[in-house]
C-alpha positions in Angstrom: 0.0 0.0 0.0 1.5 3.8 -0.7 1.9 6.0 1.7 -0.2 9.1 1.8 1.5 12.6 2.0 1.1 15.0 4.8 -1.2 17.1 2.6 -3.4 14.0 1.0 -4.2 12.8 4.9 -4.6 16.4 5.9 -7.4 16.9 2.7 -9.3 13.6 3.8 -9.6 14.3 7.3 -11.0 17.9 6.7 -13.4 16.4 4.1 -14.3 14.0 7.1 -14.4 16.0 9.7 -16.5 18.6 8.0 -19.1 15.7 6.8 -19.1 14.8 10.4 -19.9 18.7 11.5 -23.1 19.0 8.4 -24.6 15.4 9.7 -25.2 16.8 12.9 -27.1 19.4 11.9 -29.1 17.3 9.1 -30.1 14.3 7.3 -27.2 13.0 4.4 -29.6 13.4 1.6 -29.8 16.8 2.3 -26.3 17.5 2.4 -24.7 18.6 -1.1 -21.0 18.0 -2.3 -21.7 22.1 -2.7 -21.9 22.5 0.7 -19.3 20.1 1.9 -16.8 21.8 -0.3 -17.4 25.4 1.2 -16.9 24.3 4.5 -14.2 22.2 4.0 -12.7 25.0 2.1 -11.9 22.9 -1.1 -13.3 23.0 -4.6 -15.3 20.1 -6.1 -12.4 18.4 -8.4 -10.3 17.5 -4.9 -13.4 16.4 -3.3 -14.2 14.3 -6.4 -10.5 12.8 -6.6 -11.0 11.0 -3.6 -15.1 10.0 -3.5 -17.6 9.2 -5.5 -20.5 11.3 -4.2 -21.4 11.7 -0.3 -22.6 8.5 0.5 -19.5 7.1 -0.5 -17.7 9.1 1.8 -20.4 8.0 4.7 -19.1 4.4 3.9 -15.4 4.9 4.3 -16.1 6.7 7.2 -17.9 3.8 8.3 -15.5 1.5 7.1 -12.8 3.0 8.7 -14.8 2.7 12.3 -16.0 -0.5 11.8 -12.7 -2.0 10.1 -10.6 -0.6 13.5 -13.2 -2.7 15.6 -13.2 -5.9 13.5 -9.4 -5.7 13.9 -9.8 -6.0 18.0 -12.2 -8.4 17.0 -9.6 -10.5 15.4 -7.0 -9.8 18.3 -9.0 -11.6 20.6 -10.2 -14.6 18.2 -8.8 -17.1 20.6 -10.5 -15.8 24.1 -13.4 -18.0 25.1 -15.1 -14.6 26.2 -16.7 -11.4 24.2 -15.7 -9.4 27.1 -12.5 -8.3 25.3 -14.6 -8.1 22.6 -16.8 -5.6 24.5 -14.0 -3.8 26.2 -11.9 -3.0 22.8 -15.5 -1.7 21.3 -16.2 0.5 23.9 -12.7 2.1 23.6 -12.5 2.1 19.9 -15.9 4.0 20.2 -14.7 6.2 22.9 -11.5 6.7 21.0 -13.4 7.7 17.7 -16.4 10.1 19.7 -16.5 12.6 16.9 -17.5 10.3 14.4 -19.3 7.9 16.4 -21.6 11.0 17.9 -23.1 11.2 14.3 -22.7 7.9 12.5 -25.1 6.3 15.7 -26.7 9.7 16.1 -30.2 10.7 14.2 -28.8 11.2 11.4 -26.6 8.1 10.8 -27.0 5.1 9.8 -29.1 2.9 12.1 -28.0 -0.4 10.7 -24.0 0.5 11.0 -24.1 0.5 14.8 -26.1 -2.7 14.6 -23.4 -4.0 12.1 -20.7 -3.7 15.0 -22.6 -4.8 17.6 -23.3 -8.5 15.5 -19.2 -8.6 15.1 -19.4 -10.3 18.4 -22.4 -12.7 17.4 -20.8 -15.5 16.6 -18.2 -15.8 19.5 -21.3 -14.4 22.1 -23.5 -17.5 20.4 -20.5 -20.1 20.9 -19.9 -18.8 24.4 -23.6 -18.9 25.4 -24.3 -22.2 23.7 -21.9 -23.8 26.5 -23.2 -22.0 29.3 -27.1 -21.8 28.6 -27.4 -26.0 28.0 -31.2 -25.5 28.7 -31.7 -23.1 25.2 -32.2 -23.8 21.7 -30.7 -22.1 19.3 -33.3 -20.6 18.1 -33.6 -19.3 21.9 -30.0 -18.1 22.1 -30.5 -15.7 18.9 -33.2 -14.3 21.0 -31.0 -14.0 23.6 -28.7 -12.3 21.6 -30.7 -9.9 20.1 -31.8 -8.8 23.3 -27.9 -8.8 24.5 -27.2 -6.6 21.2 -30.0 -4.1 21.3 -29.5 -3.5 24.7 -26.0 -2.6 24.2 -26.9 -0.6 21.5 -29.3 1.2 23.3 -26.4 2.0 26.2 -24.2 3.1 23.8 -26.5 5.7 22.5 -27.3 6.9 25.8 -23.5 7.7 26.6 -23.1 9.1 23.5 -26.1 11.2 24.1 -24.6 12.3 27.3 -21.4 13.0 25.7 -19.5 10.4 27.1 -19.5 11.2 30.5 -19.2 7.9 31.9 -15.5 6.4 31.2 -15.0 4.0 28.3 -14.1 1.4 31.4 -17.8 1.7 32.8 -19.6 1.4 30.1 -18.1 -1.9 29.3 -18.2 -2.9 33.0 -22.2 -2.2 32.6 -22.0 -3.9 29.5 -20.5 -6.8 30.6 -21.8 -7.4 34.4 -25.3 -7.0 32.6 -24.4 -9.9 30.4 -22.8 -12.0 32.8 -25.9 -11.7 35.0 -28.0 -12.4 32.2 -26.0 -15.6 31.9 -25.7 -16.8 35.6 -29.5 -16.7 35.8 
């Protein structure tokens, strides 16, 4: 892979960061290249060098996020637990609060966060299939979908309160809420 100049990384990240700044005042079909350009202070050509139109810039964003988290994903491949899993998520997201304030806010993509949250589906299944002998499968996806949209509702609410709790609570919640869940 080629390494990108200083003024190639320093163009991308303004185009992101000023994508990041319009989706949190409105929807992504109502944002224009137009606008993007002005406030990223670039004309259309540069913006059209790197991206095909605005939701392909949404994407790599995306991407990018959910790429980082797949790669802690793979780190912990060998742990019998998702609690590493968890933990790494939680700090990638904390790590990454600007774009992660509007890529789970209103105006983002519902189905990325959900996305991330089902990385850990198959290692959460595995792990729970052991421990919950009594459950189907059929009953464990349940399980799990109650497990993943109450994380993803948690998540929203300390994004919503602009992170106040540490990255460390939130996966303590997290994972003490699962871990009760399981012991019952």
């Amino acid at each position: 892979m080629e390494k990108m100049d200083r003024r190639t990384k320093y163009t991308l990240t303004t185009i992101k960061d000023s994508m990041l700044k319009l989706m949190e005042k409105k929807e992504i079909s109502k944002i224009t290249v137009t606008e993007l350009c002005n406030l990223a202070d670039i004309n259309r050509a540069t913006f059209y060098k790197y991206y095909v139109d605005i939701y392909d810039l949404i994407e790599k964003i995306e991407l990018e996020l959910y790429n980082d988290i797949k790669k802690s994903m793979d780190l912990i491949e060998n742990n019998e637990s998702i609690k590493p899993f968890i933990d790494s998520m939680i700090k990638i997201i904390y790590e990454n609060q600007n774009a992660c304030k509007v890529l789970f806010g209103p105006y983002g993509n519902k189905e990325f966060i959900r996305k991330i949250v089902y990385l850990g589906y198959i290692k959460s299944v595995t792990e729970w299939k052991n421990k919950l002998t009594t459950f189907s499968t059929n009953q464990i996806d349940y399980i799990f979908n109650f497990f993943a949209f109450g994380s993803i509702g948690i998540i929203e609410k300390w994004i919503d309160d602009k992170f106040k709790n540490s990255p460390e609570e939130i996966s303590k919640l997290i994972n003490d809420l699962c871990d009760n869940l399981l012991s019952n």
